[in-house]
N, C-alpha and C positions, 0 to 999 in steps of 0.2 A: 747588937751589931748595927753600926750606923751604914746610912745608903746614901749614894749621891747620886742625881740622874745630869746629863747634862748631851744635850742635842746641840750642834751646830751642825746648821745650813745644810741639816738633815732634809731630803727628798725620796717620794720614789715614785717612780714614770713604770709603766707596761706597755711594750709600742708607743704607738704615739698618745695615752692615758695620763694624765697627772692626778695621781692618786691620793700623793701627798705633796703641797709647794711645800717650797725651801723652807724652815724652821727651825727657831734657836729659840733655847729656854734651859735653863737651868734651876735645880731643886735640893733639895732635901730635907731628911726629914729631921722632928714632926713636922706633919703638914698633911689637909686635905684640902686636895689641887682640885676644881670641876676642869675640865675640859669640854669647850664648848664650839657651838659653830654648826651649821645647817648641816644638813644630811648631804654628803659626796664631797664635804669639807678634808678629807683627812682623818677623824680622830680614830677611827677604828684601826685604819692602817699606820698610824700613831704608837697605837698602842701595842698590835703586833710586833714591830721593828721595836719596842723598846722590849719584847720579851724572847725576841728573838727568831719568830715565825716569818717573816719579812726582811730581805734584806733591803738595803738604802742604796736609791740609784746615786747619792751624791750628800757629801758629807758625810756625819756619821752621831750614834747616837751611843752611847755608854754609860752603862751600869756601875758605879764604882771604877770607875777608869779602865773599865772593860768592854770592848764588845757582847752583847747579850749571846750567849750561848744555853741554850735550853739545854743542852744534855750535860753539862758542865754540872756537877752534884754542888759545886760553892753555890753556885750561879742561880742554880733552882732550890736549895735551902733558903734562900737570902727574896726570891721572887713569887709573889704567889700572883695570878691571874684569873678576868672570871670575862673570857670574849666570846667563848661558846661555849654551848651548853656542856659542862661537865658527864662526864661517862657515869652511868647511876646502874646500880643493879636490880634487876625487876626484882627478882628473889628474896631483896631485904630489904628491910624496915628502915624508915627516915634514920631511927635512934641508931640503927644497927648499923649504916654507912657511916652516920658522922661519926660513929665511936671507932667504927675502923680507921677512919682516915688520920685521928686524932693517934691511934696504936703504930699506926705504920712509918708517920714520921717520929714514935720514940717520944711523946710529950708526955704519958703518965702510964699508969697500969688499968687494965682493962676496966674496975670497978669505974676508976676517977673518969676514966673516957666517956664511958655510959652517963655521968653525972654530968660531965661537961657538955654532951652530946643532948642530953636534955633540956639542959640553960639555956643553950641556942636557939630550939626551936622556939623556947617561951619567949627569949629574946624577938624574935622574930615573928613573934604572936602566932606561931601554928605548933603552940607546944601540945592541942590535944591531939595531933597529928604524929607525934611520934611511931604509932603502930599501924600506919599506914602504909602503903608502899607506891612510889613516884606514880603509876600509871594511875591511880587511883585519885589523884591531886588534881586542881585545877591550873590553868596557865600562871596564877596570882601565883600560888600557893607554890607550884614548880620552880617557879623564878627564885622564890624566899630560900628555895629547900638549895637552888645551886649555888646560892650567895649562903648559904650554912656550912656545904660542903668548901667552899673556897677559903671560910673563915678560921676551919675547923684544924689548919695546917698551919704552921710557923711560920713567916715571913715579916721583912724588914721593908717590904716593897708590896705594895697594892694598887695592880692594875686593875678595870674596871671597865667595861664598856655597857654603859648603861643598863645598872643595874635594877634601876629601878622600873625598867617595863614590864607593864601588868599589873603594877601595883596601884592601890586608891593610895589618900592623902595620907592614912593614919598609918599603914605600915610601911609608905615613905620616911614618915617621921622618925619608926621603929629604926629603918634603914641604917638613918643620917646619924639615929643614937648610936648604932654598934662602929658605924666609920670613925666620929668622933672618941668614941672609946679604944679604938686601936690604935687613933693619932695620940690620945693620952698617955699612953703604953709605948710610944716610940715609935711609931710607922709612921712612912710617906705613903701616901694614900692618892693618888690619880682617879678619876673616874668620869668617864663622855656619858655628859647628862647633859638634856633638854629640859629637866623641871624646877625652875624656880627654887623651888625651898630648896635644893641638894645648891643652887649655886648661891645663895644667900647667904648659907652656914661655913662655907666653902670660906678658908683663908686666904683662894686665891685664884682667881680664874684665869683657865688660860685660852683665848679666844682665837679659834683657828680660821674664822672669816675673813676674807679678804678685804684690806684698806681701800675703802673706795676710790676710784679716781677722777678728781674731781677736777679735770683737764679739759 
């Protein structure tokens, strides 16, 4: 399934708050887009209004010539997101969520879930951690397991809000391989990063800092 994102002269205000100024850009995939720009730039509330948590004080931004509706079943097959921390269950094991997650949207049968639910974490370098359970994790290690969980579901669209915090350089790296591998695969890939190497590798950055005025 192909995806097309396209924002124009998308904002949005809270009282008198500008949360996000006015912004146009358009995409699709393949493609990993960093989104960037200081802290109280926008990209978080960016990224909400593109998944559909936020609505736009002005303009408008659309998913496949749609406004984003999250409870929309096309809508959320076609979108996957990772802005806050994903719901984890204390009761089961890293392996035993991702294999659910993988069951519940219908990708394989329980055995292949478990298998693929494995890959991941290796992917992710915390494959001896499959028999562990979230609370038991450190902050690095939590961040990897919710960007595992987010990975683990179907989607034609990936949103991203900096997902690499907490992490050191090498399972950065790990990171930017598994993004790169789902752009290979056919996803638009977004994600609000601050660190270098994610916007290096990046096909294309989109910089939500304000043009100086040089008046």
């Amino acid at each position: 399934m192909t995806v097309t994102v396209r924002c124009h002269q998308l904002s949005v205000s809270v009282d008198e708050a500008v949360l996000l100024p006015e912004t146009s850009f358009s995409a699709e995939e393949p493609a990993l887009i960093a989104l960037t720009g200081a802290n109280g730039t926008g990209k978080t509330t960016l990224l909400k209004t593109l998944v559909g948590r936020q609505l736009p004080s002005t303009g408008e931004g659309l998913i496949n010539g749609q406004q984003p509706y999250e409870f929309d079943p096309v809508f959320r097959a076609a979108v996957a997101s990772l802005i806050d921390t994903p719901p984890m269950a204390r009761d089961m094991t890293l392996t035993e969520q991702l294999a659910l997650v993988r069951i519940s949207w219908g990708a394989e049968d329980a055995a292949a879930a478990f298998t693929a639910a494995e890959q991941t974490l290796q992917q992710l370098t915390i494959g001896e951690l499959g028999d562990r359970f979230p609370y038991e994790l450190s902050a690095g290690q939590l961040q990897l397991f919710a960007v595992g969980l987010t990975l683990s579901r179907p989607f034609s669209l990936l949103l991203l809000d900096e997902p690499e915090r907490h992490l050191d350089t090498d399972r950065v790296e790990a990171l930017i391989t598994l993004l790169e591998q789902r752009v290979a695969e056919g996803a638009l890939v977004i994600t609000a990063t601050h660190r270098q190497e994610i916007i290096s590798r990046a096909g294309r950055q989109l910089d939500l800092n304000p043009i100086p005025d040089h008046q």
